[in-house]
PyMOL CGO cylinders between C-alpha atoms (Angstrom):
from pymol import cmd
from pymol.cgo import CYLINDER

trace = [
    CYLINDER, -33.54, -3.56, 30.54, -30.21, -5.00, 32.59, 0.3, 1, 1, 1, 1, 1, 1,
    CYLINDER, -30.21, -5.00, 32.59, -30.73, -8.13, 30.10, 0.3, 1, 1, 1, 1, 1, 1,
    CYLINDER, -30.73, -8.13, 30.10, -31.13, -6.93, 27.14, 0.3, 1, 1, 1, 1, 1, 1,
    CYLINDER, -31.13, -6.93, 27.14, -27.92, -4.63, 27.74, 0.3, 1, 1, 1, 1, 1, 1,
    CYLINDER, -27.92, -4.63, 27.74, -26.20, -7.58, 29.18, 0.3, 1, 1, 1, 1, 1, 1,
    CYLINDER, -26.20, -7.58, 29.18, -27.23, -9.77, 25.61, 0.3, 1, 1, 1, 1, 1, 1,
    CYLINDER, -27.23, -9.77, 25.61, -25.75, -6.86, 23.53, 0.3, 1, 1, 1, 1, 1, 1,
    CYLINDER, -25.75, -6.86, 23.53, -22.50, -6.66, 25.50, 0.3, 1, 1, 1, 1, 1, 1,
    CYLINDER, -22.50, -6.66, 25.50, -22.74, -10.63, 25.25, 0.3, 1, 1, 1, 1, 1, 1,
    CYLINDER, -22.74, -10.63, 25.25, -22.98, -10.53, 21.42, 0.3, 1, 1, 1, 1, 1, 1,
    CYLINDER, -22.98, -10.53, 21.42, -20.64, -7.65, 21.58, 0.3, 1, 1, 1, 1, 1, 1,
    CYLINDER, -20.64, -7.65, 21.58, -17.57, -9.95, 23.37, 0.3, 1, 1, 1, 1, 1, 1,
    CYLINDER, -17.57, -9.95, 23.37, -18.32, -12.49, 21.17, 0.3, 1, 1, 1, 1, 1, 1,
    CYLINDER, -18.32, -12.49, 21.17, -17.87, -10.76, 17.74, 0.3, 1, 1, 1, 1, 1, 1,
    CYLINDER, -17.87, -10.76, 17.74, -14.95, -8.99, 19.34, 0.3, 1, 1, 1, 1, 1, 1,
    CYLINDER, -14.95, -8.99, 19.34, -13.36, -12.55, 19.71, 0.3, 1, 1, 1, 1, 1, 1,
    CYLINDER, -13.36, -12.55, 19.71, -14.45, -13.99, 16.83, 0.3, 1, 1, 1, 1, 1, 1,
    CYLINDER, -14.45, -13.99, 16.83, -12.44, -11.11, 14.73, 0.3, 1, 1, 1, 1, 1, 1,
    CYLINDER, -12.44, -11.11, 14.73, -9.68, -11.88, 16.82, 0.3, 1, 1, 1, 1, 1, 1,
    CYLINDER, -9.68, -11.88, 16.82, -9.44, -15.28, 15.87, 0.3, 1, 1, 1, 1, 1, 1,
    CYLINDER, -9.44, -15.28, 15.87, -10.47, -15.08, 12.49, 0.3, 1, 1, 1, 1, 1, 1,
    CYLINDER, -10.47, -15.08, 12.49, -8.60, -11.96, 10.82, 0.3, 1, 1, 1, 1, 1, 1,
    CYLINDER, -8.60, -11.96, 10.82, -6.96, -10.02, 13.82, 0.3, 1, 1, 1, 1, 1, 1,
    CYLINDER, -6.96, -10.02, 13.82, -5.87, -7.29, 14.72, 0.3, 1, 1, 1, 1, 1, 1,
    CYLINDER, -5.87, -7.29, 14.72, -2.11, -7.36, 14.94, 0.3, 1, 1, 1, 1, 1, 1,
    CYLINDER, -2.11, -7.36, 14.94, -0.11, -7.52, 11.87, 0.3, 1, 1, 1, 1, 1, 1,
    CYLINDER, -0.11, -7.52, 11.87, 1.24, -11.14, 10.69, 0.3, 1, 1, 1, 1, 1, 1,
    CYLINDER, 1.24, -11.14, 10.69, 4.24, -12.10, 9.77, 0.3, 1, 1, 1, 1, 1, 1,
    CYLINDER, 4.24, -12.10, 9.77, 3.48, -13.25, 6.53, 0.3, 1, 1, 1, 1, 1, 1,
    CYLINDER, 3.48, -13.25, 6.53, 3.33, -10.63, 3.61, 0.3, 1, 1, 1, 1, 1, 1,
    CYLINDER, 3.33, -10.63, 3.61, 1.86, -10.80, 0.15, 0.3, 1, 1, 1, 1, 1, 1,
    CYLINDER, 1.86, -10.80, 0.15, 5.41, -10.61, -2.82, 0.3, 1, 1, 1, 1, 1, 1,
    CYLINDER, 5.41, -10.61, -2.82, 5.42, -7.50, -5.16, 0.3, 1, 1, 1, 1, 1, 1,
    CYLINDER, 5.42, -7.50, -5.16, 7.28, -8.06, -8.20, 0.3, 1, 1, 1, 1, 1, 1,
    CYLINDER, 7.28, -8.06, -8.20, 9.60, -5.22, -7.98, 0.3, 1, 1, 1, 1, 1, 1,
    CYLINDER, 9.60, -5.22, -7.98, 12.97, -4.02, -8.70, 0.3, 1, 1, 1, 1, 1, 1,
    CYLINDER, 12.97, -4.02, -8.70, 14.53, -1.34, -7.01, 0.3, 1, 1, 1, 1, 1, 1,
    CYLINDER, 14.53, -1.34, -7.01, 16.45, 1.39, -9.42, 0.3, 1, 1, 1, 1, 1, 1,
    CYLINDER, 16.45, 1.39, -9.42, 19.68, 1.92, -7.91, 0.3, 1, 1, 1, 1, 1, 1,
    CYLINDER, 19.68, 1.92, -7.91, 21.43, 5.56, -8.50, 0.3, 1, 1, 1, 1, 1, 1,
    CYLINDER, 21.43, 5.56, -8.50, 23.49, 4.49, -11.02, 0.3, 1, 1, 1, 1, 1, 1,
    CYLINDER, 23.49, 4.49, -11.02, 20.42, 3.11, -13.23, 0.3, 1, 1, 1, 1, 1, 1,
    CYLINDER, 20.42, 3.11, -13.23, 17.80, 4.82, -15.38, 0.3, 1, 1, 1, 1, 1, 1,
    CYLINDER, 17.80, 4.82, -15.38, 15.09, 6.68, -13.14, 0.3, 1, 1, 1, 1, 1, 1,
    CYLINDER, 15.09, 6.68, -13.14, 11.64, 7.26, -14.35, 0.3, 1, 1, 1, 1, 1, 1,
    CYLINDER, 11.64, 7.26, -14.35, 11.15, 9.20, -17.47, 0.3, 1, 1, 1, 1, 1, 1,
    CYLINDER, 11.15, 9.20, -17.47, 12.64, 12.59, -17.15, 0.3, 1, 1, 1, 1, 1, 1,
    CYLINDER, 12.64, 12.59, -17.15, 13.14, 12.69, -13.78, 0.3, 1, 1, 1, 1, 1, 1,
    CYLINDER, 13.14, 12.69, -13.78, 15.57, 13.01, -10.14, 0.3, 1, 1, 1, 1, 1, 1,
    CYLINDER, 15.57, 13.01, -10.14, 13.36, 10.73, -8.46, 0.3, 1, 1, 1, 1, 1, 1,
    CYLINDER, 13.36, 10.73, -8.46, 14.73, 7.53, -6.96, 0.3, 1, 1, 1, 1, 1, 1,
    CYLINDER, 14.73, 7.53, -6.96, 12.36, 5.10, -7.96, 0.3, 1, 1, 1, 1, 1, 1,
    CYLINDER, 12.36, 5.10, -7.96, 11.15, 1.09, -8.61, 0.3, 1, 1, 1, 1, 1, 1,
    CYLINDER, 11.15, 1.09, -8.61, 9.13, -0.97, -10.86, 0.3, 1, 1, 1, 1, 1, 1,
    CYLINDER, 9.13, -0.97, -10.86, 6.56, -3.22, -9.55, 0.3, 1, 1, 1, 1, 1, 1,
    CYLINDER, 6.56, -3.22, -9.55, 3.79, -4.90, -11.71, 0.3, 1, 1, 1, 1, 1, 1,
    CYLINDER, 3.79, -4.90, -11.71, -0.04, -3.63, -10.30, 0.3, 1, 1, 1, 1, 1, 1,
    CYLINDER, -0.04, -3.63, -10.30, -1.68, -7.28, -8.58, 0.3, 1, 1, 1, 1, 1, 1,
    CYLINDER, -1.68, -7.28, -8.58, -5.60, -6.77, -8.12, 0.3, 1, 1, 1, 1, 1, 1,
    CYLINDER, -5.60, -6.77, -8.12, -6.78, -5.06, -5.31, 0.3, 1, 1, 1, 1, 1, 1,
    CYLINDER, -6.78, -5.06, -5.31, -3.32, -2.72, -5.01, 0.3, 1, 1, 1, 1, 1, 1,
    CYLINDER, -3.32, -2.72, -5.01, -3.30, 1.02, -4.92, 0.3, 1, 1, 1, 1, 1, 1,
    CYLINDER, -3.30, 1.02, -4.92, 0.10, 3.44, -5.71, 0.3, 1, 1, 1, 1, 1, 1,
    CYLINDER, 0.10, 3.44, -5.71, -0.45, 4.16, -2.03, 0.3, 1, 1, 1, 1, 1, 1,
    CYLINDER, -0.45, 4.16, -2.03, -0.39, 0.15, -0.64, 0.3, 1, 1, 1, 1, 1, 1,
    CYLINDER, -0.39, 0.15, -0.64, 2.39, -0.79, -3.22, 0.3, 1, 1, 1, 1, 1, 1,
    CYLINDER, 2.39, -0.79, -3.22, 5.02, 2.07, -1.65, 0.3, 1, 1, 1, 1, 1, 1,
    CYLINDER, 5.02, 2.07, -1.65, 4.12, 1.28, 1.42, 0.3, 1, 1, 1, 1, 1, 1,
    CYLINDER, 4.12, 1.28, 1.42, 4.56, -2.38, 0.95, 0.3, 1, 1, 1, 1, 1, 1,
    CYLINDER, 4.56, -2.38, 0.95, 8.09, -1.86, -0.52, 0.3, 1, 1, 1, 1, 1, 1,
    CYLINDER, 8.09, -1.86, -0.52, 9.24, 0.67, 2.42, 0.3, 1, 1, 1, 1, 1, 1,
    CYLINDER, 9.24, 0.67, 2.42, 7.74, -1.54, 4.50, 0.3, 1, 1, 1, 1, 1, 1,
    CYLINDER, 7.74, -1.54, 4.50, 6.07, 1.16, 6.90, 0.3, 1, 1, 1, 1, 1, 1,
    CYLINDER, 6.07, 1.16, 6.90, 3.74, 4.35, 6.32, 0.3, 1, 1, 1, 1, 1, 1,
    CYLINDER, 3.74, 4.35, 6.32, 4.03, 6.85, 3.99, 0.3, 1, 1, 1, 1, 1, 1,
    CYLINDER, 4.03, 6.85, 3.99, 7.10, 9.18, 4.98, 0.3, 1, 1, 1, 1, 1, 1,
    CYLINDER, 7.10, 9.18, 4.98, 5.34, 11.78, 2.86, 0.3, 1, 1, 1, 1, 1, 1,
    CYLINDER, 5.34, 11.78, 2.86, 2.08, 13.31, 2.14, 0.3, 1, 1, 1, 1, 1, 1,
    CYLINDER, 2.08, 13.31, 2.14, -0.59, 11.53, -0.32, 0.3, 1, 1, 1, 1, 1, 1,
    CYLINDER, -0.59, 11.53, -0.32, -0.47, 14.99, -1.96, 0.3, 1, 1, 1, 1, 1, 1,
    CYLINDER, -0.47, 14.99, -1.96, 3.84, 14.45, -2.67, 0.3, 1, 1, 1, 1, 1, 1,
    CYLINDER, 3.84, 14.45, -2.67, 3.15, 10.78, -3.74, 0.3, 1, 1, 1, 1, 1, 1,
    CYLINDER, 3.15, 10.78, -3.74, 0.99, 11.61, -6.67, 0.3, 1, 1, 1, 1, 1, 1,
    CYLINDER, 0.99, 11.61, -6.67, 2.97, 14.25, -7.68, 0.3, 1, 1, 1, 1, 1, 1,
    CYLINDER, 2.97, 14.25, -7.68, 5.59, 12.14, -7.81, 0.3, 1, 1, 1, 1, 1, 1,
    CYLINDER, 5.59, 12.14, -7.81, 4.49, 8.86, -9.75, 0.3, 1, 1, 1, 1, 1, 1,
    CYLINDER, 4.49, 8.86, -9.75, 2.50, 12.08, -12.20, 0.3, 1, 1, 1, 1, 1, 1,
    CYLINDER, 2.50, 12.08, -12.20, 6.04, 13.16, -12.54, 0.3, 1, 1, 1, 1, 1, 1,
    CYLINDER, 6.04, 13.16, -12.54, 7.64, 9.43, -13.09, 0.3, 1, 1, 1, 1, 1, 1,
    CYLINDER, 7.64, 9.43, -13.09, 4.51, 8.62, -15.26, 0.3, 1, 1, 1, 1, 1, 1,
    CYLINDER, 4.51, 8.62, -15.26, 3.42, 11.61, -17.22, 0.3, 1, 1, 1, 1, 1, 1,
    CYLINDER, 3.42, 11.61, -17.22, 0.91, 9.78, -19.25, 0.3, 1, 1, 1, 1, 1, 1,
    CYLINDER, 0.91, 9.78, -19.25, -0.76, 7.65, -16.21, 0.3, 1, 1, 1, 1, 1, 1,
    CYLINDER, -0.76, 7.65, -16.21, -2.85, 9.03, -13.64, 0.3, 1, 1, 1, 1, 1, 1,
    CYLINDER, -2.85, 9.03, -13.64, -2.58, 7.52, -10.35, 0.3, 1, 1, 1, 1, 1, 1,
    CYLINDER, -2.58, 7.52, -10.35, -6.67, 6.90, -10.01, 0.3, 1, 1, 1, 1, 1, 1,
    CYLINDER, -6.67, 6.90, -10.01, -6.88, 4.84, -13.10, 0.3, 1, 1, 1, 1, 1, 1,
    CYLINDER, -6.88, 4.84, -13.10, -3.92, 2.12, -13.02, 0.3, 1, 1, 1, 1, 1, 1,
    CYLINDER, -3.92, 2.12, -13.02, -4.33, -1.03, -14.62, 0.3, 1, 1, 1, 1, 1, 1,
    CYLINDER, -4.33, -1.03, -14.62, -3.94, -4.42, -13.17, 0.3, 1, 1, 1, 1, 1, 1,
    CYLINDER, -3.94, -4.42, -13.17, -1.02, -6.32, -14.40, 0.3, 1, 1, 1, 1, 1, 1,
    CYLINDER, -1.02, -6.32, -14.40, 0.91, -3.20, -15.77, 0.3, 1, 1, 1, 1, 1, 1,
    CYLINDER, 0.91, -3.20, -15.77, 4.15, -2.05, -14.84, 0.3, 1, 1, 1, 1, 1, 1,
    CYLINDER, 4.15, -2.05, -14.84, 4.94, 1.29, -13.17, 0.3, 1, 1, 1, 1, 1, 1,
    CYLINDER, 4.94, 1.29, -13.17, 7.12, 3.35, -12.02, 0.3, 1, 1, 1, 1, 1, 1,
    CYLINDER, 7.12, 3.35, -12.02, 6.76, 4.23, -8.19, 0.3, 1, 1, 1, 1, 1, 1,
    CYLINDER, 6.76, 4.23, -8.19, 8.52, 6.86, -6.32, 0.3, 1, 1, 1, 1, 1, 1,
    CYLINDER, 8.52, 6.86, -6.32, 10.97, 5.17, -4.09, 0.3, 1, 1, 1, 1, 1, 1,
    CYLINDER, 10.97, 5.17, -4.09, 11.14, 7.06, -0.19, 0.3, 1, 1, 1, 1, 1, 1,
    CYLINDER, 11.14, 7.06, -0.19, 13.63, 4.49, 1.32, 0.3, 1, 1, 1, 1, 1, 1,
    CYLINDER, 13.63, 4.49, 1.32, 16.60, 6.63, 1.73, 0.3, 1, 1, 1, 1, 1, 1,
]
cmd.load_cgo(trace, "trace")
């Protein structure tokens, strides 16, 4: 029984490292560009709305959630509830669920 439980924690170590070195676990400092551009105050907002926000073209593989946090560059300041609201309210035809790849948006902006 000790060797069998000593193989598993064996195997375990070794996958543990192997993730290390492959993908990791600590963020890099190399980050993916988002074509965006930032609506200052002075500029148009979203459509009928007191929302600061930006404009950043959907890549594959992106979500409203990953492309604000990608422009603030850190977590959500606000709930997931607040951020749908808010692009709803900046794009009153779009639902957040069903956004297309390669179309523009606008995204609530929760820099300031």
């Amino acid at each position: 029984m000790k060797k069998l439980f000593s193989f598993l924690v064996a195997i375990l170590v070794l996958y543990v490292i192997y993730f290390d070195l492959t993908i990791g676990t600590l963020p890099t400092s190399t980050t993916k560009q988002v074509d965006a551009k930032v609506v200052t105050k002075g500029e148009t907002k979203g459509p009928k709305s007191d929302i600061p926000a930006f404009e950043a073209k959907v890549k594959p593989g992106e979500t409203v959630i990953s492309i604000v946090e990608h422009e603030l560059n850190n977590p959500l300041p606000v709930s997931i509830t607040e951020l749908i609201n808010d692009f709803r309210e900046l794009n009153p035809e779009q639902s957040p669920e069903k956004i297309q790849i390669g179309a523009t948006y606008h995204f609530p902006d929760y820099s300031n």
